[in-house]
N, C-alpha and C positions, 0 to 999 in steps of 0.2 A: 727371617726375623721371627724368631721364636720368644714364649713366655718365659721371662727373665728375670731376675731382679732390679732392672733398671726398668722403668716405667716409661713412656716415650712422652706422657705429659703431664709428671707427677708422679708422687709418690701418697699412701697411706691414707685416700680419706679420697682423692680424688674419683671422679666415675669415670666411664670410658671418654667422656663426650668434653671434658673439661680443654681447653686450648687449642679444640678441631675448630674451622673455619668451613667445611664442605662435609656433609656425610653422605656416602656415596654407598646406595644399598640395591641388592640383588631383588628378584622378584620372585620367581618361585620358592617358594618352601621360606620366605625371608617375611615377604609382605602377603602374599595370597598363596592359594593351594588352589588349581581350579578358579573358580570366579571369585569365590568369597575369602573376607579376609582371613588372615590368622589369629588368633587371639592377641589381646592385647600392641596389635602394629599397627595399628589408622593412630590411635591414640599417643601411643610413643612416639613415633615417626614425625606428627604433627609437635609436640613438645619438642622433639629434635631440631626442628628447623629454626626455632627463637632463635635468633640475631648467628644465624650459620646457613648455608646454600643447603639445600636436599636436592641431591639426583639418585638415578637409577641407572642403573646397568643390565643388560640380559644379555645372554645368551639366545633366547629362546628368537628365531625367526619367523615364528611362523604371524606376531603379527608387528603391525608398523608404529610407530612412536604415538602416531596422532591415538591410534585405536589404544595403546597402552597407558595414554595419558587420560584418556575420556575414562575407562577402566576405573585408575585408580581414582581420578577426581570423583566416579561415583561410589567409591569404599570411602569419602571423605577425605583424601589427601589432595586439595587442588595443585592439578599438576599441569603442565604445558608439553607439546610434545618434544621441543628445544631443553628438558629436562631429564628426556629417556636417551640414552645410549644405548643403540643395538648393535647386536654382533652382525646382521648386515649393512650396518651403516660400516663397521672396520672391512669387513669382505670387500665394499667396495672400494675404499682405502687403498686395500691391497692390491683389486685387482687394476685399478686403473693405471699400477706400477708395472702391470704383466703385460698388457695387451694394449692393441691400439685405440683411441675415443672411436666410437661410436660402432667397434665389431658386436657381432654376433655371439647372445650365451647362452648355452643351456643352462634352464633353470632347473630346478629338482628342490620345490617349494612351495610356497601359500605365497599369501597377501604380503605379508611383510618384506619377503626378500624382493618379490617383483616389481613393487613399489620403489626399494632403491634403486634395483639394478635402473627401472626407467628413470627414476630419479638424475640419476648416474651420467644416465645418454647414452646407453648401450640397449641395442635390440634382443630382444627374446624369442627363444625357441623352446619348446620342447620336444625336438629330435634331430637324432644325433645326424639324420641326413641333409641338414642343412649347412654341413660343416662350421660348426660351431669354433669360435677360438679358446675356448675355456670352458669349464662347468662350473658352475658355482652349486653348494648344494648347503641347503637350511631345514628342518626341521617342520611338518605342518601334519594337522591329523590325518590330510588327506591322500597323505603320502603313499603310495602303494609299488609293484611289483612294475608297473610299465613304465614309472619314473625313472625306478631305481637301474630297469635293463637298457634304458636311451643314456644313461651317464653310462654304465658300462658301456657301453659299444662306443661314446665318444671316447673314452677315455681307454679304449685298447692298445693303444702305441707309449710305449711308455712317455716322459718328458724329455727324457735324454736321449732317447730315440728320433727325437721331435713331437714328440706328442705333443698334446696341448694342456696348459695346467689346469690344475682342478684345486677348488678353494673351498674347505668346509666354512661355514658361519661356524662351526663350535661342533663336540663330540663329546658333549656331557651324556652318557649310559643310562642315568635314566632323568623323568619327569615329575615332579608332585604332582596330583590331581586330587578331585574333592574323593576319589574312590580308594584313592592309594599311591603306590608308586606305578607310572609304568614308561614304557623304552624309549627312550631321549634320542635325539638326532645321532648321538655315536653307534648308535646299532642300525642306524640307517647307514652312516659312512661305513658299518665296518660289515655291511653285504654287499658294497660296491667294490671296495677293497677285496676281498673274497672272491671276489670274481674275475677282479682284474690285476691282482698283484701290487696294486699301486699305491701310495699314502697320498692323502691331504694334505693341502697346506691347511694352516686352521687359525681363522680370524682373530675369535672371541676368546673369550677366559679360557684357559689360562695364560693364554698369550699376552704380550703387554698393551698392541698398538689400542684394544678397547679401555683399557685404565687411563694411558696417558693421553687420549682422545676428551675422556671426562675430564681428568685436570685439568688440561688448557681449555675444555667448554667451560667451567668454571670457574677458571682462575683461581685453582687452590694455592695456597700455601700447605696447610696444614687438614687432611683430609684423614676419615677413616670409612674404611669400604666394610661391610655389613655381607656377609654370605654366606647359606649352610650347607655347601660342599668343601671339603679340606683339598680335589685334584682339582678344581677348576677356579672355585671363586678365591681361597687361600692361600693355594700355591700363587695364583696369577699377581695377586697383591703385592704376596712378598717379593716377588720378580718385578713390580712396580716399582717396588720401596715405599708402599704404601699401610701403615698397620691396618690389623683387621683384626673385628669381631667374629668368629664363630657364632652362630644362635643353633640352637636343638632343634627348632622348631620343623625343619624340611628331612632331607638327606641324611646326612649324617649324624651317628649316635653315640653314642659315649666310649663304646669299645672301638670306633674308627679314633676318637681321638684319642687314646691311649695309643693307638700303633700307629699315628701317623707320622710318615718320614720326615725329615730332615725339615726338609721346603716348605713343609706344609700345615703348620707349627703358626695358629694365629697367637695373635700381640691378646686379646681376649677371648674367654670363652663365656659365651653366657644360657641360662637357661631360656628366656625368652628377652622382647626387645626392652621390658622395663628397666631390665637389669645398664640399660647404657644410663637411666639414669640414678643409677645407687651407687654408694661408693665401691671402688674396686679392691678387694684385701690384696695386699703387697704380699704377691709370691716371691717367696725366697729358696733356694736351697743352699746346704751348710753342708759338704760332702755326702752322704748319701740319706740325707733327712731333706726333706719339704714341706713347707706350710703355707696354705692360703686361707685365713682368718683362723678359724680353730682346728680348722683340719690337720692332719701332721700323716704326712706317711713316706715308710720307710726303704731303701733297696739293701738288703738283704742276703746277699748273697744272688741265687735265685730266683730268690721271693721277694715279692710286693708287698709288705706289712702295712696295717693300718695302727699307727698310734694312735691317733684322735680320729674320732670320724667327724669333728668339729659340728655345727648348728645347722647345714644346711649341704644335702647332695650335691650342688655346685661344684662348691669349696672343695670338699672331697674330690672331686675329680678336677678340679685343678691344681689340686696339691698332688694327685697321683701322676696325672697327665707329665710335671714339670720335673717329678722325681724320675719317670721312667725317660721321658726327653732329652735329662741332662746326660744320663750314663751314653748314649751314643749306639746303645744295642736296640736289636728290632723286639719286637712283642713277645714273639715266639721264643724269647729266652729267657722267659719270668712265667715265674706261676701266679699269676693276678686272681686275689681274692674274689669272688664273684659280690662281692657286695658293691665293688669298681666300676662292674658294669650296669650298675642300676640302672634303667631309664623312668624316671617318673615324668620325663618330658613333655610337653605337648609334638607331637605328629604328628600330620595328615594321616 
């Protein structure tokens, strides 16, 4: 589901938020960085919920719905922990499709995942000489070198060998924090991997079972999901069939969303969260011309021209975004103006 000219609720004057019934948003790099908020997202998030559900989605496992919901009810968004969707609440989902109620798993985690797996009704190890029926593995800072070598060693035989399965919560590469960016549970999964040949199965975003888990806790009809990754929170959506905003504010920056594939191509792109409630200019293209409010840019042959750089960098990059989108070719076969790649964004 990519930026089109058809608007999914409205056209010309409408904001993102117009005809949603649920708004369904990410947490790092979306609503916080670290502990504190982002600019401008207690305050939007809160306007967002007028006569619409607000939930959350993560990835992140290292803590548990209750602890995430206290969190944010103290940035001001009162929250319940029946309001967080975590990627170990879908692990367990999954796993309780694998294995039998009440085996044995290796954990390779924090708070958050151990809490479901007990939740669950399944017993916890941490080693692999307990013979374990599964691994499940999530994300926590405490993470180190003797977790990661007890999943490898359970996890030596392959599945089809008889192995036993192994179930990531998620493999997002990296994390916002209040310092920067730094390495997300997928570089956890991918020295386990490394060691033992094997892939993950993987819970969370971008997978769907944590989208369509929200909806039916919600009872959506009409929702729109909030995330600043285009491989996990964007693609995962579009693979819902859920639109989605883009925000700047975490992960990804403006020259990621000029070359992102096919999948991964949200219904919005915004600077930050105010922007859900301003109206949205109606991208259009007209064969190799694009315009999102006064913006206009052009493909070229080659080249990425800017007609207009219209009122506001935004627009610009959603007019370029939608021009380079439509042609079907990757990044690397345009010469893009570097004024494209502006970021005047808010970051962590």
């Amino acid at each position: 589901m990519g930026l089109s000219t058809k608007r999914p609720f409205g056209r010309g004057g409408a904001t993102p938020l117009d005809g949603v019934d649920t708004v369904l948003a990410d947490l790092d790099g979306v609503v916080y960085a670290g502990a504190g908020a982002l600019p401008h997202a207690v305050d939007s998030l809160q306007r967002a919920r007028e006569g619409r559900a607000l939930g959350f989605i993560t990835n992140n496992a290292s803590r548990t719905d209750a602890s995430v919901a206290a969190h944010l009810s103290e940035l001001g968004i009162p929250t319940r922990p029946e309001d967080v969707v975590t990627s170990p609440q879908a692990a367990m989902r999954l796993l309780t499709t694998l294995v039998p109620a009440g085996s044995t798993v290796l954990v390779v985690g924090g708070e958050g995942l151990l809490t479901e797996v007990t939740k669950a009704g399944f017993r916890i190890t941490r080693s692999a000489d307990d013979a374990p029926a599964a691994v499940v593995q999530g994300f926590a800072p405490e993470v180190g070198w003797s977790q990661l070598a007890e999943a490898a060693y359970a996890l030596a035989v392959p599945e089809e060998d008889g192995g036993i399965p192994w179930i990531a919560t998620n493999t997002d590469w990296t994390i916002p924090q209040a310092r920067g960016i730094a390495p997300g549970n997928g570089t956890l999964v991918s020295a386990v991997h490394t060691a033992v040949g094997r892939l993950a199965t993987v819970a969370g975003k971008p997978e769907v079972p944590i989208f369509h888990e929200a909806v039916s806790r919600f009872g959506s009809q009409r929702a729109l999901f909030l995330g600043d990754r285009l491989d996990t929170d964007i693609l995962g959506a579009n693979r819902a069939g859920i639109p989605s905003a883009l925000v700047l504010t975490g992960i990804d920056r403006p020259k990621h969303v000029l070359a992102a594939p096919q999948g991964s191509h949200p219904t919005y792109i915004l600077g930050d969260l105010r922007q859900l409630h301003e109206p949205y200019p109606e991208v259009t293209v007209r064969g190799d011309v694009a315009t999102a409010g006064r913006a206009r840019v052009r493909i070229d042959g080659v080249d990425v021209r800017i007609d207009s750089a219209g009122d506001a960098q935004i627009d610009l990059l959603r007019a370029a975004a939608a021009a380079i989108w439509s042609t079907g070719r990757a990044i690397f076969g345009f010469r893009v103006p570097e004024q494209l790649y502006a970021d005047p964004f808010h970051r962590p």
